[in-house]
C-alpha positions as MATLAB code, in Angstrom:
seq = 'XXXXXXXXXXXXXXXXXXXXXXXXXXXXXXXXXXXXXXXXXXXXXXXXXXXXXXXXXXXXXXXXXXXXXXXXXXXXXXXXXXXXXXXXXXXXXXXXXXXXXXXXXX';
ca = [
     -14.274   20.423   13.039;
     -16.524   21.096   10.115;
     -18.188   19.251    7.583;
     -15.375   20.380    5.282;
     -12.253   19.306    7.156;
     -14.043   16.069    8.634;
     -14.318   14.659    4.575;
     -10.971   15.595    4.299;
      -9.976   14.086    7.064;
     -12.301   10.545    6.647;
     -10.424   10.564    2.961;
      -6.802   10.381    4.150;
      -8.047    7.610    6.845;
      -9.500    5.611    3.968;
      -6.360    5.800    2.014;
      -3.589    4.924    5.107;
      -6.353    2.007    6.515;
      -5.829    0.703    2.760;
      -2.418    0.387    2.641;
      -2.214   -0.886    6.911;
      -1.718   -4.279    6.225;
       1.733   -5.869    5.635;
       0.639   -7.818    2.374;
      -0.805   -4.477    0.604;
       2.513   -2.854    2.078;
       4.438   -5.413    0.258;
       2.112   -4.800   -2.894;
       2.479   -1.337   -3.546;
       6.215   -1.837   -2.690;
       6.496   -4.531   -5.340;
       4.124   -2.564   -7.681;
       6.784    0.632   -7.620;
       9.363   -2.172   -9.253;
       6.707   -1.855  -12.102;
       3.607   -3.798  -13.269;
       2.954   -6.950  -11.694;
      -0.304   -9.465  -13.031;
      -2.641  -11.428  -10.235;
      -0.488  -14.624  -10.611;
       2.624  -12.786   -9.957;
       1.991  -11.188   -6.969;
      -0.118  -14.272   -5.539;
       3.390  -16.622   -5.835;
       5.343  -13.833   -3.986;
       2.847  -13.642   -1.393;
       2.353  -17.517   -1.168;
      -1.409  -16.998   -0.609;
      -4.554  -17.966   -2.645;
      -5.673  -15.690   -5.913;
      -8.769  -14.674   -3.686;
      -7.178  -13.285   -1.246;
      -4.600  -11.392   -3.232;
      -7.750   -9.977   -5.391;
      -9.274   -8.709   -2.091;
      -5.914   -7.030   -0.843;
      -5.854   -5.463   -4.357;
      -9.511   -4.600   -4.638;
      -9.214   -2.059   -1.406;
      -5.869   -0.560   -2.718;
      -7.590    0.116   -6.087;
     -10.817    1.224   -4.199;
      -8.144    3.648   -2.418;
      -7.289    5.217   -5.770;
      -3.498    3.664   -5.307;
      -3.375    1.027   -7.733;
      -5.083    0.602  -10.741;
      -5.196   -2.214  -12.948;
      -5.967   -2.843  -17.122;
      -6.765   -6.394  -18.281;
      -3.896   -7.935  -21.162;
      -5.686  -11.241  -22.753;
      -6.765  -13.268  -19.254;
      -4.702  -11.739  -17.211;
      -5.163   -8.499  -15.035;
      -1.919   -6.136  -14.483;
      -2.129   -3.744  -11.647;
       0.818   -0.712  -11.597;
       0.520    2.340   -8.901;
      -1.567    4.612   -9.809;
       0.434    7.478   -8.040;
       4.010    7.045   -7.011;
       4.055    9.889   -4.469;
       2.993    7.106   -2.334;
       6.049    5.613   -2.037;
       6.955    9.039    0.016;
       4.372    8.010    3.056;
       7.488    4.806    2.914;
      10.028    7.091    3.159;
       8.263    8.698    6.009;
       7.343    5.786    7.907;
      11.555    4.552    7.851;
      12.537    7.680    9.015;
       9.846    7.451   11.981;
      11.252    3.931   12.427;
      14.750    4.936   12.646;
      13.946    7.472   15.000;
      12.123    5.436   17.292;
      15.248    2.661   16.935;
      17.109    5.964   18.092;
      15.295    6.603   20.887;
      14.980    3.242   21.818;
      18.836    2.735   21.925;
      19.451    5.844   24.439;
      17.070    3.947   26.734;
      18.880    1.159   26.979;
      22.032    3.291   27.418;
];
């Protein structure tokens, strides 16, 4: 593999490691229901502020989110929504694999 191809390839890691977590999963799903502030998204975690601002600080570091400051609060919306096709993919792989998974036990 080339220099080329192994960038490419380092990019698309850093983007799927951001979003391999089941809280930033639940973000960006929540996020493609529209803008959500900080405090928002830290009740429907049920988590501390700190830790919400970390999960979105490596989604935004990503390029996935981005966020724009209203008064004291900071609102973060997806940056791109073609992300919520890598969701679509991962339920069909899931579906398949229930698939599979049921003609074994048959």
């Amino acid at each position: 593999m080339d220099a080329k191809n192994r960038a490419k390839y380092e990019a698309r890691a850093r983007i799927v490691k951001a979003m391999a977590h089941p809280t930033r999963l639940f973000i960006v799903d929540e996020l493609a229901r529209g803008e959500r502030c900080v405090c928002e998204l830290t009740e429907m975690v049920g988590v501390d502020m700190s830790t919400i601002s970390r999960h979105l600080a490596m989604l935004k570091n990503a390029g996935i989110v981005e966020d724009r400051k209203r008064g004291a609060q900071v609102y973060y919306s997806l940056r791109v929504r073609c992300v919520l096709n890598f969701f679509e993919c991962v339920e069909s792989v899931m579906k398949c694999n229930a698939k599979d998974h049921q003609k074994v036990l048959a």
